[in-house]
C-alpha atoms as one frame of an Amber mdcrd trajectory, in Angstrom:
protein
 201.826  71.600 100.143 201.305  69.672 103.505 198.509  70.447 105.911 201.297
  71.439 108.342 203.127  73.703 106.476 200.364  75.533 105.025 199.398  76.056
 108.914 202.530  77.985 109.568 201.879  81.340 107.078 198.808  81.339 109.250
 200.375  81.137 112.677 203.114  83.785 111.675 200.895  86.314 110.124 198.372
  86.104 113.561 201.559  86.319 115.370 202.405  89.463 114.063 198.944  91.390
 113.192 198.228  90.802 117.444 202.009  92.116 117.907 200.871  95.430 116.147
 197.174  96.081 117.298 198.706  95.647 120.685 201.371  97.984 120.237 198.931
 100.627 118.500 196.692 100.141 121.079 199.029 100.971 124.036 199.877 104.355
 122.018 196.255 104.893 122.082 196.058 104.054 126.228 199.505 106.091 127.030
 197.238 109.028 124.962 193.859 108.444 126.793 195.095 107.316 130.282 198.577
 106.762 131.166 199.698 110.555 130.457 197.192 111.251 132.831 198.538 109.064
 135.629 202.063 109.868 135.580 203.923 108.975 132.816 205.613 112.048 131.270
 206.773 110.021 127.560 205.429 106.655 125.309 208.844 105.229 125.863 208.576
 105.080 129.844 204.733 103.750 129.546 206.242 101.328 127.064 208.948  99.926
 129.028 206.665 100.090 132.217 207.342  95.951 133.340 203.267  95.404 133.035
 202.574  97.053 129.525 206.068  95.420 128.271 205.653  92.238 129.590 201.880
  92.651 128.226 203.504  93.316 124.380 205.251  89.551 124.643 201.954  87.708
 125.892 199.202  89.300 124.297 200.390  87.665 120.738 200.209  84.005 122.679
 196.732  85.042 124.273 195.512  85.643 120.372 197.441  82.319 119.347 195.943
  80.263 121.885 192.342  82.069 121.079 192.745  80.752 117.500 193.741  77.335
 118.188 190.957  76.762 120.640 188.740  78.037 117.690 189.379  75.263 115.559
 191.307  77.759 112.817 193.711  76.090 111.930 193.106  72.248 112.254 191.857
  72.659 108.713 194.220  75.294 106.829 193.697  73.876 102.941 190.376  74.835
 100.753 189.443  77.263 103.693 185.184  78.710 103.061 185.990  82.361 102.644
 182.604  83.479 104.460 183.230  80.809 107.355 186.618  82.072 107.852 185.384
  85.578 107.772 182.600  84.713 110.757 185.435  82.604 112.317 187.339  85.446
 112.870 185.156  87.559 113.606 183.898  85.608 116.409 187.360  84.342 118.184
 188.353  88.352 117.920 185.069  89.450 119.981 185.312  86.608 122.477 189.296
  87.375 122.917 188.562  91.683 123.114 185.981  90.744 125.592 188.198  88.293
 127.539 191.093  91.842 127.006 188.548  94.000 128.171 187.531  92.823 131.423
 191.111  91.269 132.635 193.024  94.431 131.615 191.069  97.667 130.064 188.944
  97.892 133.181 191.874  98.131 135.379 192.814 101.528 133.761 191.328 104.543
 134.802 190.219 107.026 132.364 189.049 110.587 132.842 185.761 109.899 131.240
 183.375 106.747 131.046 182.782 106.827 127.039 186.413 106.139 126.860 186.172
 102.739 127.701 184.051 102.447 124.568 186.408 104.066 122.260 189.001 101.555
 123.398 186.984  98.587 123.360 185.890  99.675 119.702 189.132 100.553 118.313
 190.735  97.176 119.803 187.819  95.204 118.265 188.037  96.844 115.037 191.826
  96.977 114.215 192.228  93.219 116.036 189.497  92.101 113.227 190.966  93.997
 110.167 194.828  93.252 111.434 193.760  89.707 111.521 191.262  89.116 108.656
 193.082  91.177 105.593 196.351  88.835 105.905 194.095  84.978 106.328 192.128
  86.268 103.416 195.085  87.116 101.162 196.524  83.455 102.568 193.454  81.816
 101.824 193.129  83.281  98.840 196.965  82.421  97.475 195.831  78.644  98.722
 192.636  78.439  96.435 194.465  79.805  93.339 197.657  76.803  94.587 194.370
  74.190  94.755 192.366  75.479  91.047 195.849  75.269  89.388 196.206  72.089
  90.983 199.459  72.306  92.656 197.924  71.446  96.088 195.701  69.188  94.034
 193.821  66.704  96.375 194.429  63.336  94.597 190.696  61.650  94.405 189.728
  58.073  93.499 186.295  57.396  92.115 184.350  54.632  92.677 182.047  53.899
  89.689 181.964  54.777  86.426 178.616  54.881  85.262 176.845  58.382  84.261
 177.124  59.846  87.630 180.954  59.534  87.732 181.631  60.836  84.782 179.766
  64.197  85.522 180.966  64.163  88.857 184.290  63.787  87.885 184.002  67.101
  85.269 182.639  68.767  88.827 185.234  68.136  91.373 187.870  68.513  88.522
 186.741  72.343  87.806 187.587  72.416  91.878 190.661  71.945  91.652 190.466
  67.892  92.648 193.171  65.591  90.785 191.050  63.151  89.419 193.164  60.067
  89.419 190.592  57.360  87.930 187.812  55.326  88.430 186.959  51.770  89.994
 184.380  49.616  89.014 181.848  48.208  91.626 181.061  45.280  89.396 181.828
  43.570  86.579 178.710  44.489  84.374 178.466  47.712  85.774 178.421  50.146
  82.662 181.434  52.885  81.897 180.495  56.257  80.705 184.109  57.113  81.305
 187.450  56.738  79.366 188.726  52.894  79.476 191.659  54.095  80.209 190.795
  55.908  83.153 189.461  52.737  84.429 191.663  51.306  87.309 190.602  48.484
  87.832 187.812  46.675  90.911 186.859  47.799  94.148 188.960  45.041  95.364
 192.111  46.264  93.924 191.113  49.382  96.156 194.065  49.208  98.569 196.685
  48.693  96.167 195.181  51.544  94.015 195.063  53.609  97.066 199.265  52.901
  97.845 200.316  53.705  94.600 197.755  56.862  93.240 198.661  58.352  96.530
 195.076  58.971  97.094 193.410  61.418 100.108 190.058  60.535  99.077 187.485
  58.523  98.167 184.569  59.462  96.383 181.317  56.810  95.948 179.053  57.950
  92.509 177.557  54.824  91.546 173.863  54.584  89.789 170.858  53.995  92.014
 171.390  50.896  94.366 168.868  49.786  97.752 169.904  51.055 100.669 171.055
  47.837 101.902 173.241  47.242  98.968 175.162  50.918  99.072 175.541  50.201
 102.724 177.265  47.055 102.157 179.753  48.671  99.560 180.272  52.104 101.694
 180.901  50.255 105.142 184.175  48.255 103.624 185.910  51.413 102.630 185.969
  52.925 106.297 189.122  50.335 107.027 191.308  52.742 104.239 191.198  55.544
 106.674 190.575  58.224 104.286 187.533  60.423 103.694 184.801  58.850 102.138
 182.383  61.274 100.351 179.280  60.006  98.644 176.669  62.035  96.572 173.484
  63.604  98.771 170.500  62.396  97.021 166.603  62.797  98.651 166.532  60.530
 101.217 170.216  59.062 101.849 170.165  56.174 104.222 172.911  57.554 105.409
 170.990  61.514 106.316 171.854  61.578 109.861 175.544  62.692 108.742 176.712
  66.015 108.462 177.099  67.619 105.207 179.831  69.233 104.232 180.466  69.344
 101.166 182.769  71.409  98.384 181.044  74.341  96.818 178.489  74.062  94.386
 179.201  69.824  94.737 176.570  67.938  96.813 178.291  65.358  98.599 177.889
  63.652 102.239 181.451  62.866 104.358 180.054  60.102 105.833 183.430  59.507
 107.938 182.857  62.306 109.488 180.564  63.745 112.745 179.409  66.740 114.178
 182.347  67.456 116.484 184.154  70.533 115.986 187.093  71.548 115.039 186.682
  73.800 118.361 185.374  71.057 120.506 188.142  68.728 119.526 191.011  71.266
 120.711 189.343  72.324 123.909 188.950  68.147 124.329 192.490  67.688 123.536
 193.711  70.062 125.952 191.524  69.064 128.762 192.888  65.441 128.134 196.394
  66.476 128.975 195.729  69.005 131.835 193.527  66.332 133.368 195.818  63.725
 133.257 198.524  65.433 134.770 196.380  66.621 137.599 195.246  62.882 138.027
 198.870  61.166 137.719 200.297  63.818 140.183 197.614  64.339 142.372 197.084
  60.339 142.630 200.365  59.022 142.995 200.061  58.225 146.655 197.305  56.393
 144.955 199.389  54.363 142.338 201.908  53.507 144.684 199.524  52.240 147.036
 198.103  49.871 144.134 201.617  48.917 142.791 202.283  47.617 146.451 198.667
  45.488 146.210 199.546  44.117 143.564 202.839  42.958 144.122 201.827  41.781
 147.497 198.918  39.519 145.607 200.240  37.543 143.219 204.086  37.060 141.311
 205.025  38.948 138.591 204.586  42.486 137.018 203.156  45.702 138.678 201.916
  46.999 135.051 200.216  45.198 132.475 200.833  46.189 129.021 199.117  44.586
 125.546 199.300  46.945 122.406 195.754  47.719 121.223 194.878  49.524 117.293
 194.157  52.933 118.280 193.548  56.286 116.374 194.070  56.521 112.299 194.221
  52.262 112.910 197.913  53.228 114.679 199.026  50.249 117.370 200.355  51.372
 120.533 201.039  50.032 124.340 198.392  50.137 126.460 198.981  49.798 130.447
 196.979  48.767 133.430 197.757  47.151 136.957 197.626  43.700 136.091 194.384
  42.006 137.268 195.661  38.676 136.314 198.222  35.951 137.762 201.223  36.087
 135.613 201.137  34.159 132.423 197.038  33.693 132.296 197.237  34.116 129.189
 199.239  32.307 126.558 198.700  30.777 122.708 194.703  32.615 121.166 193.843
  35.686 122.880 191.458  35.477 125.546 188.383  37.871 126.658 187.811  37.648
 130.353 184.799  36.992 132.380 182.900  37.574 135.126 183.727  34.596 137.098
 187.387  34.456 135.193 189.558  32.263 137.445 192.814  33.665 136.298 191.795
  37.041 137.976 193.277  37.708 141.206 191.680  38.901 144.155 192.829  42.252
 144.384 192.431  42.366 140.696 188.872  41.351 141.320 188.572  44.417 143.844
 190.449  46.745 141.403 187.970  45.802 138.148 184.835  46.399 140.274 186.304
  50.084 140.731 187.885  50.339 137.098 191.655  51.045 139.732 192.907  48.945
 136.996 192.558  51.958 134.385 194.091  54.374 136.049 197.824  53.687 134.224
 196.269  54.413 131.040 196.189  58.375 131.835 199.763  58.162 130.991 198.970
  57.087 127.692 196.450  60.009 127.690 199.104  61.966 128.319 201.130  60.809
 125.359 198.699  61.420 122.976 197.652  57.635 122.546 194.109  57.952 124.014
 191.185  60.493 125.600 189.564  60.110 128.659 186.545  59.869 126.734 186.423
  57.441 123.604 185.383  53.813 121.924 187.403  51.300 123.519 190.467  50.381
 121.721 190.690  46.295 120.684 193.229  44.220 119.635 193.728  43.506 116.343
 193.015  39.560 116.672 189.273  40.249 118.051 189.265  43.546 115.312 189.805
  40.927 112.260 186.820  38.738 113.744 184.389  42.037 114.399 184.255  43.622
 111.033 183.679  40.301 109.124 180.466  41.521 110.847 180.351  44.725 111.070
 182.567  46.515 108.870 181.802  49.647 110.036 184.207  49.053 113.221 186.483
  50.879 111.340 185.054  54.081 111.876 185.857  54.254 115.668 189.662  54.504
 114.235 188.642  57.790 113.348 188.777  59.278 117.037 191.619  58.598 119.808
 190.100  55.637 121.983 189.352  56.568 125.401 190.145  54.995 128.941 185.757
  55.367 129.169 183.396  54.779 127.053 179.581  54.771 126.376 179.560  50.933
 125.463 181.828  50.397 128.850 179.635  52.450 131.235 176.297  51.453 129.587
 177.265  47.423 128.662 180.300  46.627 130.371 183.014  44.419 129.574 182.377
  41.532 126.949 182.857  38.227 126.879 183.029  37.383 123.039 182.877  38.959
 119.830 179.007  39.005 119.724 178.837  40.920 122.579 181.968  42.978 121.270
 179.671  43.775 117.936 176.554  44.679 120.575 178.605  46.910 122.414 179.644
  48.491 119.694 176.094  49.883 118.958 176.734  52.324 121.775 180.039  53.500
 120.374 178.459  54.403 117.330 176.127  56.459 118.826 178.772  57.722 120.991
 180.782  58.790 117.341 177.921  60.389 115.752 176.866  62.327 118.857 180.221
  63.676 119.994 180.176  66.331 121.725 181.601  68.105 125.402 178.518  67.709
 126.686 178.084  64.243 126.054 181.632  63.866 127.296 180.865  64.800 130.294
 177.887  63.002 130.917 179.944  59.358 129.908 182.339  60.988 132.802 179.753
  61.319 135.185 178.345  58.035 134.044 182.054  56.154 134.520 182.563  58.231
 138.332 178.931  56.773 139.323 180.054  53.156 138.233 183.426  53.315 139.991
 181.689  54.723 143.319 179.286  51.939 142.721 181.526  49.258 142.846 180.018
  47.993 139.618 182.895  47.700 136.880 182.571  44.357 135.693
């Protein structure tokens, strides 16, 4: 069962719980109020244009509540007590949001009857909504400990921990589908068969197993040294889960882990599942707002640039961007036509291929502004690590591996490394840069968002962008 499809069960059963409290609850408001202010029968209050109208949007209000919740972004191996706070908590912030936009428009004979409507809205909204998830959720964890939604999970070690690691996750419900060796003394306290082979057949392994995760159990290693074998596996793009033990180098991540098994995801950060919607959807309504309410703007620049030099309006270059996925990304071009040709090229400050206009537009980052389209399209946020080309990508994590983690977010047209180091010249000051993305990744949040936004308007006001 796909992530997607499992969603859908969720979607339809909200859906039609909201559909239901809402009609109950307008039999309970013709019975309190509206009998009292006119209407002589439920069918006339019901086909009243505002309460109708109301029985066909409410459902999308409740929809839209529980997608900005973060609900269903993650719809397999659901926590039963987080979903029961989950919903508890999107369900008093969407009775509340009910309460003041519509209840307090009625009139009721008495005051107290505002509280019996708020209550009984809360109340059946929560039980309506919980009673089907938990029955869904429920179904799903039976589907995952008869592993028929089995997650397929590739070990990496065999030694002691491993093996009773292994006998853990597989009580879970996890499809165990072997084990890799680190090195080539390293001792097995697991079937040979089960053995797959090196952690450099690891992306081979991972093509034909079909595996969705990766799980690191090896015996006792420096910090250095499990550093050096963790970092590598971020370029597979999967979760990488490693055992919490006393003081983990690697602490400052979040733990979540699967019940009753103590591991770190140390591809993971704090953002949340909430955060990430509400960040999604301010991406697109932002970028519409800018690419409408700036086109005067971008024609003005399109003209500039045409006027400056021969050759294109746009530039476009594809860059690796989110999941490691390469796509086209556009600017005004900066540069004469054909500066660059033969080994990619990082520019400068004193760059002679830059054109004067394209001077003026870098110092104000004008030269970004095209890239809210691919904002738009899904391809990047406003807010993200800068997204490289592959060429200088193959040259950074010979150094620093870890790169590969920044594949794990949607690349932004601003960044923390752009507003706080700027544009680089080579790959060492690509891999210094980096630093701040990092700390941008493990940090992520709105707030910091925002600041990096605040941070990028100052710079462009500033003239300072390159």
């Amino acid at each position: 069962m796909t992530k997607n499809k499992l969603v859908i069960p969720y979607v339809l059963s909200d859906f039609i719980s909201a559909s239901l409290v809402w009609f109950f609850f307008n039999w309970l408001r013709f019975h309190e109020i509206a009998i009292f202010d006119g209407f002589t029968t439920l069918k006339e209050f019901l086909l009243f244009l505002p309460v109708w109208g109301g029985q066909f949007v409410i459902p999308f209000f409740w929809l839209s509540i529980y997608y900005f919740s973060g609900y269903y972004n993650e719809p397999i191996g659901k926590s039963r007590v987080t979903e029961f706070f989950q919903t508890l908590g999107s369900v008093l912030v969407g009775v509340l949001f009910l309460f003041f936009l519509i209840i307090l428009n009625d009139l009721p004979r008495f005051f107290n009857i505002y509280y019996a409507l708020f209550f009984s809205l809360f109340v059946c909204q929560f039980l309506f909504t919980y009673i089907p998830r938990l029955c869904i959720t429920l179904y799903g964890i039976s589907k995952i400990k008869s592993r028929e939604w089995a997650q397929n999970v590739l070990i990496i070690g065999t030694g002691r921990k491993a093996q009773q690691l292994s006998v853990r996750l597989y009580d879970l419900g996890y499809e165990i589908s072997g084990f890799v060796k680190v090195a080539v003394d390293d001792e097995v306290f697991v079937m040979q068969d089960e053995v797959l082979g090196k952690i450099d057949d690891l992306e081979n392994l991972i093509n034909a197993k079909n595996i969705q995760e990766l799980v690191v159990a090896i015996e006792s290693r420096e910090s250095g040294e499990l550093l050096n074998i963790l970092y590598p596996l971020y370029r597979y793009r999967l979760p990488v889960k490693t055992i919490a033990e006393g003081l983990n180098p690697l602490s400052r991540v979040n733990i979540k882990t699967p019940i009753g098994v103590p591991l770190i995801d140390i591809t993971d950060n704090n953002f949340s599942y909430a955060e990430e919607n509400i960040k999604h959807f301010l991406d697109k309504v932002l970028s519409v707002f800018v690419l409408v309410l700036f086109s005067p703007l971008f024609i003005y620049l399109s003209w500039r640039v045409k006027r400056d030099s021969k050759g294109r309006i746009l530039f476009k270059q594809e860059r690796i961007g989110y999941m490691g996925k390469p796509f086209m990304i556009y600017k005004f071009r900066t540069m004469y036509e054909g500066a660059e040709s033969g080994i990619p090229q990082l520019s400068e400050e004193d760059d002679e291929r830059i054109t004067p206009f394209g001077r003026f537009m870098r110092n104000y980052r004008l030269d970004e502004l095209p890239q809210f389209w691919n904002v738009l399209k899904g391809d990047m946020s406003l807010v993200g690590p800068r997204p490289e080309r592959k060429y200088f990508i193959d040259q950074i994590v010979k150094k620093a591996p870890y790169y590969y983690l920044m594949h794990n977010v949607r690349p932004g047209i601003t960044s923390l490394g752009m507003v706080k180091y700027g544009y680089a010249k080579n790959v060492d000051e690509m891999i210094e840069r980096l630093a701040y993305d990092v700390l941008y990744y493990e940090n992520m949040s709105l707030l910091f968002d925002l600041k990096i936004l605040v941070y990028t308007i100052k710079t462009v006001a500033t003239g300072k962008g390159i």
